[in-house]
N, C-alpha and C positions, 0 to 999 in steps of 0.2 A: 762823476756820474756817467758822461759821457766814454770814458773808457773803460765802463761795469758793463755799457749797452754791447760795445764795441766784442770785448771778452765774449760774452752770450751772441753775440750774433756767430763770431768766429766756432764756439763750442758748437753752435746747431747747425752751421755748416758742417761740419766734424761729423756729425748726428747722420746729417741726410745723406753726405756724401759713407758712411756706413752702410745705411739702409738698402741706396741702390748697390753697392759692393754684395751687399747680401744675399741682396736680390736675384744677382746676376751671379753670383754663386749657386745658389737653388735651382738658379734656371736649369744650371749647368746638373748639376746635381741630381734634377729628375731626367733629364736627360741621359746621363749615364745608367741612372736605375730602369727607366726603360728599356734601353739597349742588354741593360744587361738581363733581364727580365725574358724579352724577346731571344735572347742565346739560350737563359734555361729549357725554355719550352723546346726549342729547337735541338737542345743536347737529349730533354727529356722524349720528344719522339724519336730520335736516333738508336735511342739505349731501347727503347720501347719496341723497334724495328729488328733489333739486334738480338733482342733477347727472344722475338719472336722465330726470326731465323734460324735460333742454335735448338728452340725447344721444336721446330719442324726438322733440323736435322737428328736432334737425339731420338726422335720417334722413328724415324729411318734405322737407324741402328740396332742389330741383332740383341737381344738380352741373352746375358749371359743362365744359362743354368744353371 
C-alpha cells in the first residue's frame, strides 16, 4: 500500500513538475506572439509609407497619350 502512495505521489510530481514546463512554455510563447505581433504592425506601416511614397511619385509622372 505504501508503495501504491509512493507511485502516485511520484506520478503527480510528474504532473506538476509538467504543468510549470507548460507554463513557462506559454510564457515564452506569448511572448514571441507579442514581438512578433508588434514586427507586423511595424512592417504594416512601412509598406503603408511605401506604398504611399510610389502612389506621390506615379502622380508626378507624365501620362502617356
Amino acid at each position: 500500500m505504501n508503495s501504491e502512495f509512493e507511485a502516485l505521489e511520484a506520478k503527480i510530481d510528474q504532473v506538476v513538475a509538467l504543468v510549470h514546463q507548460l507554463r513557462a512554455e506559454n510564457e515564452v510563447l506569448k511572448n514571441q506572439i507579442a514581438t512578433a505581433e508588434a514586427e507586423r504592425l511595424h512592417l504594416r506601416s512601412t509598406m503603408t509609407a511605401a506604398r504611399e511614397r510610389l502612389e506621390g511619385l506615379m502622380d508626378k509622372l507624365p501620362e502617356d497619350a
